[in-house]
C-alpha positions as CSV (number, residue, x, y, z in Angstrom):
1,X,-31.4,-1.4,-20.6
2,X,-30.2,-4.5,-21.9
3,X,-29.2,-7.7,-19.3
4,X,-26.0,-9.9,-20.3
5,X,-28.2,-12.5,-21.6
6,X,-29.8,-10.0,-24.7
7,X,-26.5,-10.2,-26.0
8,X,-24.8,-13.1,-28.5
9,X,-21.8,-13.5,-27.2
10,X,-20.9,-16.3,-29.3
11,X,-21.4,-14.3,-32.0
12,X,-19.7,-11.5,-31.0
13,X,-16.5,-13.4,-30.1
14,X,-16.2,-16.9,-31.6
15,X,-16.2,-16.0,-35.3
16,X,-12.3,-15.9,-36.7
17,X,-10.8,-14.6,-40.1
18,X,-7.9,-14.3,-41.5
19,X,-7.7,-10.9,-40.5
20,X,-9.6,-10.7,-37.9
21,X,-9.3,-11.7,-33.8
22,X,-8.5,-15.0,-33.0
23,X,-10.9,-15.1,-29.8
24,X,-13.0,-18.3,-30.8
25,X,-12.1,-21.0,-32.8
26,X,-14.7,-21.4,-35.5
27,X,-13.6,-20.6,-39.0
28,X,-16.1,-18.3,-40.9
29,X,-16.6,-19.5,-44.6
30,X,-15.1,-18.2,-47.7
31,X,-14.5,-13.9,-47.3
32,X,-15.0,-12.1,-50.8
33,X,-12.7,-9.3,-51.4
34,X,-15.2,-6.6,-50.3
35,X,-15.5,-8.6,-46.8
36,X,-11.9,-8.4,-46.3
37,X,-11.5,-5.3,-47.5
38,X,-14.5,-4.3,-44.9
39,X,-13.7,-6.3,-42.1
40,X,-9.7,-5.0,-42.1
41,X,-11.4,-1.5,-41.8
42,X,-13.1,-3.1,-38.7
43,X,-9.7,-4.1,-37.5
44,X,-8.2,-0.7,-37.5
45,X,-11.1,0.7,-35.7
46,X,-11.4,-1.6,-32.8
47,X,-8.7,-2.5,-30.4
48,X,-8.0,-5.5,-28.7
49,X,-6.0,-5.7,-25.6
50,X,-5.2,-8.9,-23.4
51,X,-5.3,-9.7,-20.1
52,X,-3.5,-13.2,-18.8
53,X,-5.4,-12.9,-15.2
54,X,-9.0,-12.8,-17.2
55,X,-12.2,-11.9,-15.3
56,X,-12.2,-8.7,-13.6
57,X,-16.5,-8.5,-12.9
58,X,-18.8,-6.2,-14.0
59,X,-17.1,-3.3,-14.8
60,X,-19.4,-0.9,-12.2
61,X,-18.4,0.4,-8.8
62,X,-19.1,-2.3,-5.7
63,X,-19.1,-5.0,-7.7
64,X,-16.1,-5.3,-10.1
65,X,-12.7,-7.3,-8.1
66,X,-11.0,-5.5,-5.5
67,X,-7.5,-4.5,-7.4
68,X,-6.3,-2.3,-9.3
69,X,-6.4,-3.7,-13.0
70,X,-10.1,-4.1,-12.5
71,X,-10.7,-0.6,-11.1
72,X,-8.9,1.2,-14.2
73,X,-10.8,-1.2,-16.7
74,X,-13.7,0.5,-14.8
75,X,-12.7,4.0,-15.3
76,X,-13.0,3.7,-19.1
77,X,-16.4,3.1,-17.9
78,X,-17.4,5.6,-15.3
79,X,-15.7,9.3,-14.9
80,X,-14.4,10.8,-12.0
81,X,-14.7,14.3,-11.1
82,X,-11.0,15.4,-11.8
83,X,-8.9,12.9,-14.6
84,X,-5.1,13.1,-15.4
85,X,-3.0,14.7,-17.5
86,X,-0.1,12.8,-19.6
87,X,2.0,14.1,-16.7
88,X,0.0,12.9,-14.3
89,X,-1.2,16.2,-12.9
90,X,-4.9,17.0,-12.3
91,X,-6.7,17.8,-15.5
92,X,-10.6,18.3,-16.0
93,X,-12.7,15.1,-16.0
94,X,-16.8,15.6,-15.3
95,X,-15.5,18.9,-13.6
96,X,-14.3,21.2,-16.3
97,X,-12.8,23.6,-13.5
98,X,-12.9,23.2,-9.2
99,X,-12.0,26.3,-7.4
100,X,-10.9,25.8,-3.3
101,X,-12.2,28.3,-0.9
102,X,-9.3,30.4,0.9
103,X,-9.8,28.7,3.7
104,X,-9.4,25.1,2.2
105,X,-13.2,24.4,3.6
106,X,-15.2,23.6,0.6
107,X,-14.5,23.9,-3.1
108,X,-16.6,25.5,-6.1
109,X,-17.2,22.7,-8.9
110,X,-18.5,23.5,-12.3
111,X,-19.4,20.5,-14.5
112,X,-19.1,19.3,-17.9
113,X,-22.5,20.7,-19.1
114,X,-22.6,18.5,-22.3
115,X,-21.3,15.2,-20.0
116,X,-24.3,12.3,-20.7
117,X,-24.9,9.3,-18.9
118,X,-24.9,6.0,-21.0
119,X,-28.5,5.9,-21.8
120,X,-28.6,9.6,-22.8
121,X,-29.3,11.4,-19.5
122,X,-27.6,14.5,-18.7
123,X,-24.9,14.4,-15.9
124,X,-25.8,16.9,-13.5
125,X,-24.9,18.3,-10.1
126,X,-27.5,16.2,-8.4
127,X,-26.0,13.2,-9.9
128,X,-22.6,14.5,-7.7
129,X,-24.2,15.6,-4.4
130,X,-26.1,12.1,-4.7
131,X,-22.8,9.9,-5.0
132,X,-21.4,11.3,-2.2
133,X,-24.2,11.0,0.2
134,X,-24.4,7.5,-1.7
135,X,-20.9,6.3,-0.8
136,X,-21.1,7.8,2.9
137,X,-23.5,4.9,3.3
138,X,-22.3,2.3,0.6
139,X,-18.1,2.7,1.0
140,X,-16.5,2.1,-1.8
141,X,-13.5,0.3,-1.7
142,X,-11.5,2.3,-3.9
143,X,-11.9,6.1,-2.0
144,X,-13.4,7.3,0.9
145,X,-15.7,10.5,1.1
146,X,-15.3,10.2,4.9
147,X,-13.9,13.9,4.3
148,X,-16.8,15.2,2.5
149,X,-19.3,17.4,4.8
150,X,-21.4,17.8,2.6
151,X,-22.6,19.5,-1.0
152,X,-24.6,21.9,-1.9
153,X,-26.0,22.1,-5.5
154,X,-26.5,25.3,-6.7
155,X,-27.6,24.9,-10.4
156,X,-27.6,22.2,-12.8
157,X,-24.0,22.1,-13.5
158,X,-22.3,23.7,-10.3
159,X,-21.7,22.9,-7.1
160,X,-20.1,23.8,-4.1
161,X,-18.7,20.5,-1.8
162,X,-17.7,21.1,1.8
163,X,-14.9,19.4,4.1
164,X,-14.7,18.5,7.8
165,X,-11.3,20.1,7.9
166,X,-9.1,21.8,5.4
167,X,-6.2,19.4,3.9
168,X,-4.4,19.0,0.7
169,X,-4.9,16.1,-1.7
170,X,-8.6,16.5,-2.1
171,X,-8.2,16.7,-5.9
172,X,-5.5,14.1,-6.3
173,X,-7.3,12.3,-3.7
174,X,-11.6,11.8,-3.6
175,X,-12.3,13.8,-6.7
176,X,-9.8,11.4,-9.0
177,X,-11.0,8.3,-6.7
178,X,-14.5,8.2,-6.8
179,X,-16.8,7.0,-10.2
180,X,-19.8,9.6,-10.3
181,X,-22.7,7.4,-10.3
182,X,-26.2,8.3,-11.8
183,X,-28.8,9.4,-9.5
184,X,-31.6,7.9,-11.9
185,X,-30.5,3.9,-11.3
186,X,-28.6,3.3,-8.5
187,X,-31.2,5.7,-6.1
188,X,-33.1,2.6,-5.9
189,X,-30.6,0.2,-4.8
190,X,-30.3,-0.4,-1.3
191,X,-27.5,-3.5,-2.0
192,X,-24.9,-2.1,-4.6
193,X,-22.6,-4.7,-3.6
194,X,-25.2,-7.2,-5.0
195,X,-25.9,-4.9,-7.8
196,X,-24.0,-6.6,-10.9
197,X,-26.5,-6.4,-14.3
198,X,-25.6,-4.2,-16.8
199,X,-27.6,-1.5,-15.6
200,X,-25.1,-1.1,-13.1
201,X,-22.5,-0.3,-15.3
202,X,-24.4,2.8,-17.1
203,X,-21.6,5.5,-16.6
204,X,-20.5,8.7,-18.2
205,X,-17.0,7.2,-19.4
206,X,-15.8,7.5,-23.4
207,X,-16.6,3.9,-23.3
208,X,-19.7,2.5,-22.4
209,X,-19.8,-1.9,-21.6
210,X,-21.6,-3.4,-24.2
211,X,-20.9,-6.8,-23.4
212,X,-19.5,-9.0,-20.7
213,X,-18.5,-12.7,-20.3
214,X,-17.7,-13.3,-17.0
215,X,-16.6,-17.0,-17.8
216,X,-14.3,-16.7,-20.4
217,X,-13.1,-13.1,-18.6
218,X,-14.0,-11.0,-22.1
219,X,-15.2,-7.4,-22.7
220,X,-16.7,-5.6,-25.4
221,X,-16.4,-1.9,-24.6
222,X,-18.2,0.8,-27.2
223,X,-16.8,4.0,-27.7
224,X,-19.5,6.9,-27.0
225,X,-20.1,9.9,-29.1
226,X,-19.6,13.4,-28.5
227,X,-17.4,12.5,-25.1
228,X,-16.9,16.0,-23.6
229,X,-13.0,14.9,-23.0
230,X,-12.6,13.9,-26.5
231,X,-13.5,11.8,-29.6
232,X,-12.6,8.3,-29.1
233,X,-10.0,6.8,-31.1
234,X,-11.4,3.3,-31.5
235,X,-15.0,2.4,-32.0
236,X,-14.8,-0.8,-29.8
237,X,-12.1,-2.0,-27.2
238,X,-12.2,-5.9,-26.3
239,X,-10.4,-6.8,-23.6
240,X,-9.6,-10.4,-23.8
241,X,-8.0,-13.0,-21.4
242,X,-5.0,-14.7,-22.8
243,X,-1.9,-16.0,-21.5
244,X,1.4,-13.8,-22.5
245,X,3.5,-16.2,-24.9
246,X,-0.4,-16.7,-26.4
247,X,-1.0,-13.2,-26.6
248,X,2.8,-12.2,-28.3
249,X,2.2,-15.0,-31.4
250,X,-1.4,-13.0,-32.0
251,X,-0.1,-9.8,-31.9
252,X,2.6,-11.2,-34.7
253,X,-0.4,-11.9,-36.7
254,X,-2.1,-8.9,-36.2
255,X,-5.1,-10.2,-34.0
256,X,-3.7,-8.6,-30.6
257,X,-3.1,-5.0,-30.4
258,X,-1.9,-4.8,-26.4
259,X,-0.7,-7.0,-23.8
260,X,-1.5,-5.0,-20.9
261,X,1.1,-6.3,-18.5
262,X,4.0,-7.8,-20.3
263,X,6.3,-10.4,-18.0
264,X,9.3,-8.7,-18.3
265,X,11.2,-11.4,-19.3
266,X,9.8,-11.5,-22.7
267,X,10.7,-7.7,-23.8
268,X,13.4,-9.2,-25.8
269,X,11.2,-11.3,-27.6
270,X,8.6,-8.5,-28.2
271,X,11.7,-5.7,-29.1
272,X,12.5,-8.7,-32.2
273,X,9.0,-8.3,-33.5
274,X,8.9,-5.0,-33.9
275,X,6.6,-4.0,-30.9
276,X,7.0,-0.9,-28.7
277,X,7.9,-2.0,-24.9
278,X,7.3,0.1,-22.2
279,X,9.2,-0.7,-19.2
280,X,8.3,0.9,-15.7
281,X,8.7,0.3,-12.0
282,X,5.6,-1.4,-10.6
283,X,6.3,0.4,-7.0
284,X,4.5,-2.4,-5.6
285,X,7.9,-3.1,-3.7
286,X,8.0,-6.3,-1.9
287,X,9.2,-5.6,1.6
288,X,10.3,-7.5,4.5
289,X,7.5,-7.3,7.1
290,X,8.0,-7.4,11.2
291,X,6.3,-8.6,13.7
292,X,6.5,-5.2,16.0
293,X,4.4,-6.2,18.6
294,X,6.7,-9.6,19.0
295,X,10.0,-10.3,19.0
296,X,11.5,-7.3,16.2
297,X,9.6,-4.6,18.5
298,X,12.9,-2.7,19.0
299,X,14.1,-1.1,16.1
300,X,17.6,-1.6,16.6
301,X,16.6,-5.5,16.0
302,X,15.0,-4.4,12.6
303,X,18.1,-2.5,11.7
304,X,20.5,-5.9,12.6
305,X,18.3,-7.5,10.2
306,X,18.6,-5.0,7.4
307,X,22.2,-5.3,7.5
308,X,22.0,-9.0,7.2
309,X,20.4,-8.8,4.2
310,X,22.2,-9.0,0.8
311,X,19.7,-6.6,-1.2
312,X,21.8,-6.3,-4.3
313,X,22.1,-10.6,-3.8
314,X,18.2,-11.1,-3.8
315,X,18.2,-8.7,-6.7
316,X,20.3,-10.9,-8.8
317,X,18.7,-14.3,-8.0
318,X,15.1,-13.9,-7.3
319,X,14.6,-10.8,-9.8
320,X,17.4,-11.4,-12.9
321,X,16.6,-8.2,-15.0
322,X,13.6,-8.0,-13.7
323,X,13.3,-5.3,-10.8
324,X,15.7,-2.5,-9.1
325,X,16.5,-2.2,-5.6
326,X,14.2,-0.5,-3.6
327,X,14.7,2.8,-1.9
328,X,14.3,2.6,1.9
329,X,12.4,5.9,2.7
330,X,8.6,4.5,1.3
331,X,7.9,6.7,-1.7
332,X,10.5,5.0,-4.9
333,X,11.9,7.2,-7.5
334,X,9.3,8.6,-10.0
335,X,6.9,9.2,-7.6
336,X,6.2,13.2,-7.5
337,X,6.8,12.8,-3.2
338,X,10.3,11.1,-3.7
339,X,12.8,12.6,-1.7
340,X,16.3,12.7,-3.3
341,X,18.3,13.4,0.0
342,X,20.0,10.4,1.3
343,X,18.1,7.7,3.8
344,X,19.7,4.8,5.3
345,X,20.4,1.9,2.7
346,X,21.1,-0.6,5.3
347,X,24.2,-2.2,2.5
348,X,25.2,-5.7,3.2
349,X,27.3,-5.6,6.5
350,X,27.1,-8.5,8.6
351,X,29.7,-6.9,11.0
352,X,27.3,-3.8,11.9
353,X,24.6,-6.6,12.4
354,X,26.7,-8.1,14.5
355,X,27.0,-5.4,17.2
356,X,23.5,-4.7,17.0
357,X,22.4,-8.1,18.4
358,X,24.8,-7.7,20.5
359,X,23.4,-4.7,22.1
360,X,19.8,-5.5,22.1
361,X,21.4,-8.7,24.8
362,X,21.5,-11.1,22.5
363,X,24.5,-14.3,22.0
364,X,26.1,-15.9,19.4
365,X,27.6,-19.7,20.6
366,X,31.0,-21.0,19.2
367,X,28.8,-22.5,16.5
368,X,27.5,-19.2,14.8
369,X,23.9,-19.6,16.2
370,X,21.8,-16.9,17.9
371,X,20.5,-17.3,21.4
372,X,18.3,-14.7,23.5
373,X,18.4,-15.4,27.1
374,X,20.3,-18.7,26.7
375,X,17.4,-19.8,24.3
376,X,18.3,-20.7,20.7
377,X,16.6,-17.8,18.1
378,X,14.3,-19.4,15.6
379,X,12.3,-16.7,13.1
380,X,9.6,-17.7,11.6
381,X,9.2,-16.6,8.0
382,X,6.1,-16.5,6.2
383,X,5.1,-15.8,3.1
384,X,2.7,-16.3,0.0
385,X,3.4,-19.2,-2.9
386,X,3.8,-15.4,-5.4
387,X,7.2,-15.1,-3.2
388,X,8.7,-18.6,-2.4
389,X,11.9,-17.5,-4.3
390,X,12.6,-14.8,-2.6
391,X,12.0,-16.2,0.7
392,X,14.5,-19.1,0.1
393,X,17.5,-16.6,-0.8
394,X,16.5,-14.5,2.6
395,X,16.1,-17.6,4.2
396,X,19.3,-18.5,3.2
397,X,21.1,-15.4,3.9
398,X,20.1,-15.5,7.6
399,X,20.4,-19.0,8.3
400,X,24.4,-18.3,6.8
401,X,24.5,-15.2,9.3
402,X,23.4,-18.1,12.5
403,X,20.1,-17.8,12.4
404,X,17.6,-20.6,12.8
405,X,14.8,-20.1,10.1
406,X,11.1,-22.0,10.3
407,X,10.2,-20.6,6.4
408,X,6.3,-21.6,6.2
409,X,4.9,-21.0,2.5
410,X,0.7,-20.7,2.5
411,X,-2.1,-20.2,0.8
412,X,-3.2,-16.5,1.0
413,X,-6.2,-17.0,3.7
414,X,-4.1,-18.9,5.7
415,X,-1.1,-16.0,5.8
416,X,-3.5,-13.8,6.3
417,X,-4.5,-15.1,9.4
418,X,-1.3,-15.6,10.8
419,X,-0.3,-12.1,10.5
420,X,-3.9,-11.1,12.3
421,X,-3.1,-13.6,14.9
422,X,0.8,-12.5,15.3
423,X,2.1,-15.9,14.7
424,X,5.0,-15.0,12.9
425,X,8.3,-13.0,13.3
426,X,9.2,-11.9,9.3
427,X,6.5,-11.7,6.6
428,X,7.4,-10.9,2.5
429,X,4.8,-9.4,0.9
430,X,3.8,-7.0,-2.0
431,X,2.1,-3.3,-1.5
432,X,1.7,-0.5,-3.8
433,X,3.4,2.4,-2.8
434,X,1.8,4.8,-5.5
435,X,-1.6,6.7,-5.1
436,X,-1.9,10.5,-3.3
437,X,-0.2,9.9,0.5
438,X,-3.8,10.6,2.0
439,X,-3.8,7.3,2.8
440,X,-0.7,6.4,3.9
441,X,-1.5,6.0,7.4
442,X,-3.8,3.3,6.4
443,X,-0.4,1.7,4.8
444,X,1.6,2.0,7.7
445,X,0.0,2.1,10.9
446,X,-2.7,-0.1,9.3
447,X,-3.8,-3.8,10.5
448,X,-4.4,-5.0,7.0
449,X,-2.2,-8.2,6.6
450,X,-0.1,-6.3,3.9
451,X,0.1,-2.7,5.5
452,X,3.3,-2.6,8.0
453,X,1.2,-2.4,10.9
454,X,3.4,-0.5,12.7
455,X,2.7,0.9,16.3
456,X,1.5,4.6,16.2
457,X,5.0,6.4,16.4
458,X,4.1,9.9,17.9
459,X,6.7,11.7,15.3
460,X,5.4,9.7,12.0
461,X,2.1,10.3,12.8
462,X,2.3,13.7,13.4
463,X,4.0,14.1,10.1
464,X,1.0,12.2,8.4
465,X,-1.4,14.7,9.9
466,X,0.8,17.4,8.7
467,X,1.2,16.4,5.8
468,X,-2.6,16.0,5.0
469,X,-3.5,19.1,6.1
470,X,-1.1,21.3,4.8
471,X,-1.6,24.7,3.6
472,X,0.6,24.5,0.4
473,X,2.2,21.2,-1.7
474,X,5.9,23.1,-0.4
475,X,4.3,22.8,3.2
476,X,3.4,18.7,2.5
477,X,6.8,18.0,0.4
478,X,8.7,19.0,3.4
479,X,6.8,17.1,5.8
480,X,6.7,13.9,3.7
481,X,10.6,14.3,3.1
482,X,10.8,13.7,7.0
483,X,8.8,11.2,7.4
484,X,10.6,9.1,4.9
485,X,14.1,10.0,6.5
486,X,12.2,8.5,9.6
487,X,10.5,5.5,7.5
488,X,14.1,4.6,6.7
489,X,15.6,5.0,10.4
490,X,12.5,2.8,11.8
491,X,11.9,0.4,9.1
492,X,8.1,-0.3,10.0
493,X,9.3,-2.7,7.1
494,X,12.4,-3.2,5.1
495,X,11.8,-2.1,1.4
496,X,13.8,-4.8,-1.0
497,X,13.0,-4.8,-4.5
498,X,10.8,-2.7,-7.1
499,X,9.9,-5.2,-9.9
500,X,9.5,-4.1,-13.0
501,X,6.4,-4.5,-15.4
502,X,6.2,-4.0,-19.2
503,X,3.3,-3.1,-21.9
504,X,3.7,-3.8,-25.4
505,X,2.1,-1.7,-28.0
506,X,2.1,-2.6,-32.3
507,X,1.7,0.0,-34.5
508,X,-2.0,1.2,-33.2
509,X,-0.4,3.5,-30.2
510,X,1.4,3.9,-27.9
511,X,2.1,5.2,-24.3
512,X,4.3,5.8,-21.1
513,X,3.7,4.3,-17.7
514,X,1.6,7.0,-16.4
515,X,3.8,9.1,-13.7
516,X,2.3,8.3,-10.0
517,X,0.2,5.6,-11.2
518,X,-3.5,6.3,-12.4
519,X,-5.4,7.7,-10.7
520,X,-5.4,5.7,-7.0
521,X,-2.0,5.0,-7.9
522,X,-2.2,2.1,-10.7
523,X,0.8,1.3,-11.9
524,X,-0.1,1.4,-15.4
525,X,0.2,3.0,-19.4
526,X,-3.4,2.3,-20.1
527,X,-5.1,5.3,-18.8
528,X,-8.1,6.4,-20.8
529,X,-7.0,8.9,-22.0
530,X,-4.6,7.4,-24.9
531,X,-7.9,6.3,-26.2
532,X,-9.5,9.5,-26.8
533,X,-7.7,12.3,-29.7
């Protein structure tokens, strides 16, 4: 196998024509009419797509970045047992069919039998049984096999995998999480995390890496032949980094085929060039975060503070045409768990506040400011530099409602700390909502810095358990619906805005935000399969 250094990238990227990409800035010399005409039909068979944040690593599991834009570039790359459909529903990936026992304990797999590995291997049912035991050891960040028992291989192509306990999700869940690795490389690698030359990125994907430039944040991705999910549509994909207002003027000039993630606020701008714009919610709501195990640990005080806040107001300046207000109950409206019914909204009503505080034991002097126990109130606000907008209008609103405000904008590491330390009363932050709810309890009752870390509220986590563990998806929709109608009434956090994301397509192709996020819950139109016919 090839390391990065057997590859030219110069040559690969910095060579520009007229009708070519404009990656590099050298000018290749005069093009005769054969050239053009041969290098146009090069254009049409590759695709280029940008990227403003740029270097995503090694596209191979452990060792490419830990989000989600550089675990879907990934899955072009590697296969996962089960893929998705354009609906978003299970559909046949390395497995072509998976069977579940009656009793939910263990599930009958039957692989692609014509499925090859990069360097021409066959994908087998060893390679399967392997990643599992693999990943048992070596977590990967991106799913958990912690549910697996264990498998049992019982030809070359089929397999039977066993749980620890019979739950729903399994499919949506591990087998659409986890990249099936091959047996043959990484069996001798006892640091994946450390593993990061392009032998680690031999997969079974309809895309194999070809090249990688770490410093300049570029890809050269080549499309493999006889791919047992379909023939690819494009013989090379480059993903490239460039900055969006860059990235619109060479997609006018035909050099740029996709700017993955649009800023909304230039949709107009790529509507007047004649580019399809596919606008979605992100459902990586940013919430307002409380510090339960200080001062908001009663949730009547979370409630006052709901009511304080003018949602529709933050919408308006912080998020102009730009986001949607965010629904209170968790799950936001395209997600298959949504519940309809009607949860608290918590609308603008300083009066309700009012009694609230009131309640808990709390004062209000003749000058509008809060006291508890005769001592003056002072939140302390803290938030990222991705949110200092935001955090001004919120600050704003509750210093206007009598409260005294210490807003504190960080660095990252530093926020982080505070929230493990509990040094702070309010947080904003930004977490994904999408994904199977397998993991939810990781999102709420968490002690990441952006999961609500919420104490372990008998009735919610009872309806997690429930939930994963159902016997039939009726059985879990009816369990999730109560646990948002309980997410809303608690407020582990206060859900304010869904910002909205955009992906802008020319005349190549085309394609929806995929419904529930791909697959661990990506927000994203750029699932795989709009490569393949």
């Amino acid at each position: 196998m090839l390391s990065l250094h057997a590859f030219n990238l110069a040559k690969i990227w910095s060579c520009r024509v007229a009708v070519s990409l404009a990656i590099g800035s050298a000018v290749c010399g005069a093009i005769q009419p054969d050239a053009l005409a041969a290098e146009e039909d090069r254009r049409v068979r590759q695709l280029v797509i940008t990227d403003s944040k740029g270097d995503r690593g090694l596209l191979a599991p452990y060792v490419h970045r830990k989000n989600g834009v550089s675990y879907l570039y990934t899955t072009y790359v590697f296969d996962t047992l089960v893929s998705q459909d354009a609906d978003g529903n299970p559909a046949p990936g390395l497995a072509r069919s998976w069977q579940r026992a009656p009793d939910g304990l263990s599930y009958a797999i039957q692989l692609q039998s014509d499925a090859k590995w990069h360097d021409g291997k066959a994908v087998t049912a060893e390679d399967v049984a392997f990643t599992m035991r693999y990943m048992s050891e070596y977590p990967y960040v991106f799913g958990s096999v912690k549910s697996i028992e264990r498998v049992e291989v019982e030809g070359p192509y089929d397999l039977r995998v066993y749980v620890k306990r019979a739950e729903t999700g399994l499919v949506e869940g591990v087998f659409s999480a986890i990249p099936i690795l091959p047996e043959h490389v990484y069996s001798r690698i006892e640091d994946p995390f450390r593993f990061a030359s392009l032998e680690a990125a031999i997969g079974s994907g309809p895309y194999r890496l070809a090249a990688y430039d770490k410093a300049q944040g570029r890809y050269l991705l080549e499309a493999v032949t006889d791919h047992p999910l379909g023939r690819a549509r494009f013989e090379q994909i480059r993903i490239v980094k460039m900055n969006p207002d860059a990235a619109l003027q060479a997609m006018s000039a035909g050099e740029v085929d996709i700017i993955s993630y649009l800023p909304v606020d230039r949709v107009l701008a790529a509507e007047a060039e004649g580019f399809k714009v596919e606008v979605a919610p992100s459902h990586h709501v940013m919430r307002l975060g409380f510090n339960h195990r200080g001062r908001f640990a009663l949730r009547e005080l979370r409630q006052a503070i709901a009511y304080v806040i003018d949602r529709k107001a933050l919408l308006d300046t912080a998020f102009p045409g730009t986001a949607e207000l965010a629904q209170t109950g968790y799950f936001q409206p395209g997600s298959r768990w949504w519940n309809e019914d009607d949860n608290p909204t918590y609308a603008h009503d300083p009066a309700k506040a009012h009694k609230f505080l009131i309640n808990a034991g709390w004062a209000q002097t003749a000058a509008g400011r809060w006291q508890r126990e005769g001592d003056d109130v002072s939140l302390r606000l803290i938030t990222d530099g991705r949110s200092v907008k935001s955090a001004r209008v919120i600050t704003e609103q509750l210093e206007i409602f009598g409260f005294s405000i210490d807003l504190r904008v960080m660095e990252l590491g530093a926020l982080r700390n505070l929230v493990a330390e509990g040094a702070y009363d309010l947080t904003l932050f930004s977490s994904s909502t999408l994904g199977d709810p397998s993991n939810i309890g990781r999102r709420v009752f968490g002690r990441g810095w952006n999961s609500d870390r919420f104490p372990a509220d008998p009735e919610m986590t009872g309806l997690i358990r429930a939930q994963t563990v159902a016997s039939s998806h009726a059985e879990r929709v009816e369990a999730l619906d109560q646990f948002q109608r309980l997410y809303a009434e608690n407020l582990p956090s206060y859900m304010l805005v869904n910002p909205l994301m955009a992906t802008t397509f020319n005349e190549k192709l085309s394609a929806p935000f995929m419904p529930g996020g791909v697959a661990v819950g990506i927000p994203s139109a750029l699932h795989k399969s709009i490569f393949l016919e």
